[in-house]
C-alpha angles and dihedrals in degrees: 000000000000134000117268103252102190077063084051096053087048092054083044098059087036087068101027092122096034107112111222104032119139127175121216132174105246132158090008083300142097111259122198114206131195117211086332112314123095118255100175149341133217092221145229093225090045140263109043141291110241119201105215136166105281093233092063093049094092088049096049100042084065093065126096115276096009123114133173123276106242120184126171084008086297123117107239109223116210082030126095137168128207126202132246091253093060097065116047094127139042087241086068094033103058100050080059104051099034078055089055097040093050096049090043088044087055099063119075119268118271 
């Protein structure tokens, strides 16, 4: 499955002023990077991966529309993904990738 690419585009105009940001096909995907480290990802599976502190993980994953990101059968913590249903408007977008784009921002460059 590919990823859905009119949530792409909206991702795309969300950081459209944003400096460092990258995209890279990654995970069947489309990754957007900023200064080198992934914020989020439309995704293959659908709706969209969120980095986050991994502290916050536990609290967000109580909120409507998030689950948990699994890979290899593992919980990923600092990782969440949040369905489909949980971003039809820019109003429910934003918070997510802002969220994305600060956590990656806090890490130094690649």
């Amino acid at each position: 499955m590919a990823y859905d690419e009119d949530l792409a585009e909206r991702i795309r105009e969300l950081l459209a002023t944003t400096a460092g940001v990258d995209e890279k096909r990654m995970f069947g995907g489309l990754a957007f990077l900023v200064h080198g480290h992934m914020a989020v990802c439309a995704s293959a599976q659908g709706g969209l991966m969120v980095r986050v502190a991994a502290e916050d993980t536990a609290n967000l994953l109580t909120r409507a529309h998030v689950e948990p990101m699994v890979m290899a059968g593992r919980d990923v913590l600092g990782w969440i993904r949040v369905s489909r249903a949980g971003l039809d408007g820019r109003r429910q977008l934003q918070p997510w990738v802002t969220r994305g784009v600060a956590y990656a921002s806090s890490l130094p460059p690649k």
